[in-house]
C-alpha positions, 0 to 999 in steps of 0.5 A, a space after each residue: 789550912 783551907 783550900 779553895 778551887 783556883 779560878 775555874 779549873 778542878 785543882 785546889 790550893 792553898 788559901 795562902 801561898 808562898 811569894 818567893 819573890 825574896 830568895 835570892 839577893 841577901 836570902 841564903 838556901 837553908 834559909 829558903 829551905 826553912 821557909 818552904 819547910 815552914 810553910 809545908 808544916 802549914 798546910 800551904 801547897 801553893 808556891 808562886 815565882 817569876 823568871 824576873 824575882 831576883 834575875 832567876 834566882 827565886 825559882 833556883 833557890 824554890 826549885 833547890 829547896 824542893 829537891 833539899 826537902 825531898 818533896 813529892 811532885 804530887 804535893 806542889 802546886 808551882 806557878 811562875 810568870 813570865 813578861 818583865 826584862 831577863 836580859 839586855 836584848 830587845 827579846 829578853 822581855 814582852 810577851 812574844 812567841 819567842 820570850 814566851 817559849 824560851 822563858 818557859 824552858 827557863 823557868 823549868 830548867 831554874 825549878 828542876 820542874 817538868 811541868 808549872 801548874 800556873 804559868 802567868 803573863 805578868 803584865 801587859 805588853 803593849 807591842 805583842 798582838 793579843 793573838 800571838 801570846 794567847 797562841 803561844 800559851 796555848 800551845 804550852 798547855 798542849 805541849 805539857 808544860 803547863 797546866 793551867 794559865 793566868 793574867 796578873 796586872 792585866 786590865 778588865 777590858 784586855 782580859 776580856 779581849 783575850 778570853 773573847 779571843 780564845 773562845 773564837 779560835 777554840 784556844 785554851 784562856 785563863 784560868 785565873 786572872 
């Protein structure tokens, strides 16, 4: 396996990553438990999630299989995503301080994780102002329970926005976009 630099941070991760986006549903945990095992046996450190694949259940089933395996901390480099609906109500979704915060604490509590290496804003939110999100996920790096952040299905124009932002207010920006 190669390992490359991830964005423009010091860590290094695997070319490919494990999408657990399909555990859960019709995926029973041995059979996650193999795929990570397989995985591992390649070289991937890399394993990407989100608080929505499945309702929650893809990072249960990551998180548990990390745990059947005994895996070191160490050896992982976990990410997951937080902005699309968890739930019915008009905060369950969006990239709000309030979504933000719970999603997190979450998404730890679902992987059995102190800490994600990668916590992503998975689309955009078109209500949260721009400086409410970049706060709250700054806030996130300085409270340890992320490592590192990034944008996916963001446009050019918006992630430039926000990194402008975070340069101007001296809070941490993306590092993979």
């Amino acid at each position: 396996m190669k390992y490359r630099q991830l964005g423009n941070t010091g860590a290094f991760v695997s070319e490919l990553a494990l999408g657990a986006g399909t555990f859960g549903g019709t995926m029973d945990q041995d059979e996650a438990d193999a795929m990570v095992r397989a995985a591992l046996d390649h070289g991937v450190n890399f394993f990407d999630t989100a608080d929505a694949y499945m309702a929650g259940q893809s990072e249960t089933m990551l998180g548990q299989a990390f745990r059947n395996l005994g895996l070191s901390r160490s050896d992982l480099f976990v990410t997951s995503k937080v902005n699309n609906p968890m739930g019915p109500g008009p905060n369950d979704r969006g990239s709000s301080r309030l979504h933000i915060m719970d999603g997190v604490k979450k998404s730890l509590e679902r992987l059995g994780l102190d800490y994600l290496d990668l916590y992503q804003i998975h689309s955009t939110d078109p209500v949260t102002p721009l400086d409410e999100t970049m706060r709250a996920l700054d806030d996130l790096v300085s409270q340890g329970m992320v490592r590192y952040l990034g944008a996916s299905n963001w446009m050019a124009w918006r992630l430039s926005k926000a990194l402008g932002l975070c340069d101007k207010r001296g809070l941490t920006g993306f590092s993979t976009t």
